[in-house]
C-alpha positions in Angstrom: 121.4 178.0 136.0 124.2 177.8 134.0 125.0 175.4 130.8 127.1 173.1 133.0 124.4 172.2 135.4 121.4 172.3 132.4 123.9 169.3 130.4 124.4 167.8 133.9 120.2 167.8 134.1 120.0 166.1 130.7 122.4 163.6 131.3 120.8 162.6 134.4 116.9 162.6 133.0 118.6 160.4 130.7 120.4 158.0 132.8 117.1 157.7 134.9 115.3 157.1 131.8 117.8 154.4 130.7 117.5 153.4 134.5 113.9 153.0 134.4 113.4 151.1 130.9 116.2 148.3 132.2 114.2 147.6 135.2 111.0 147.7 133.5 112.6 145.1 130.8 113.6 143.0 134.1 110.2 143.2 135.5 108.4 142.0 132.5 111.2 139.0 131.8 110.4 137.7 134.7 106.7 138.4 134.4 106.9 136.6 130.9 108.9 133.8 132.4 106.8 133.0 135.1 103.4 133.0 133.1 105.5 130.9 130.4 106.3 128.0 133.7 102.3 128.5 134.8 101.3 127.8 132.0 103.2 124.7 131.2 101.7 123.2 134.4 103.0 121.2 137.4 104.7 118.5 134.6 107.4 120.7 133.9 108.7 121.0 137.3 112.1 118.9 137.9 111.3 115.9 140.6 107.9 116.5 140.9 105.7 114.1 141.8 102.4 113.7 142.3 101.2 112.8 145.6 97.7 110.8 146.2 95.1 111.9 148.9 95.1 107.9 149.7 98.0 107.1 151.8 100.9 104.4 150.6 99.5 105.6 146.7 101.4 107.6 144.6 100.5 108.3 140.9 
């Protein structure tokens, strides 16, 4: 191997490094996010209403 392709090696463990730390941050946003809207229950949802097992009665 020569120096050019070992810098070229390091540059791309790098980038895949850099790569895989982005998506992981993604992941657990989105993770963190969706436990964040479970655990604020079904009142935080927009239009939401709750729906009675009687029928014609609505809460």
């Amino acid at each position: 191997m020569s120096g050019a392709d070992k810098n070229a090696s390091g540059r791309r463990k790098r980038n895949n490094i850099m790569i895989g730390l982005v998506l992981f941050g993604f992941v657990g946003l989105v993770f963190a996010i969706t436990i964040a809207k479970m655990a604020s229950g079904p009142t935080d949802v927009a239009n939401s209403q709750r729906i009675s097992t009687v029928q014609g009665q609505t809460q």
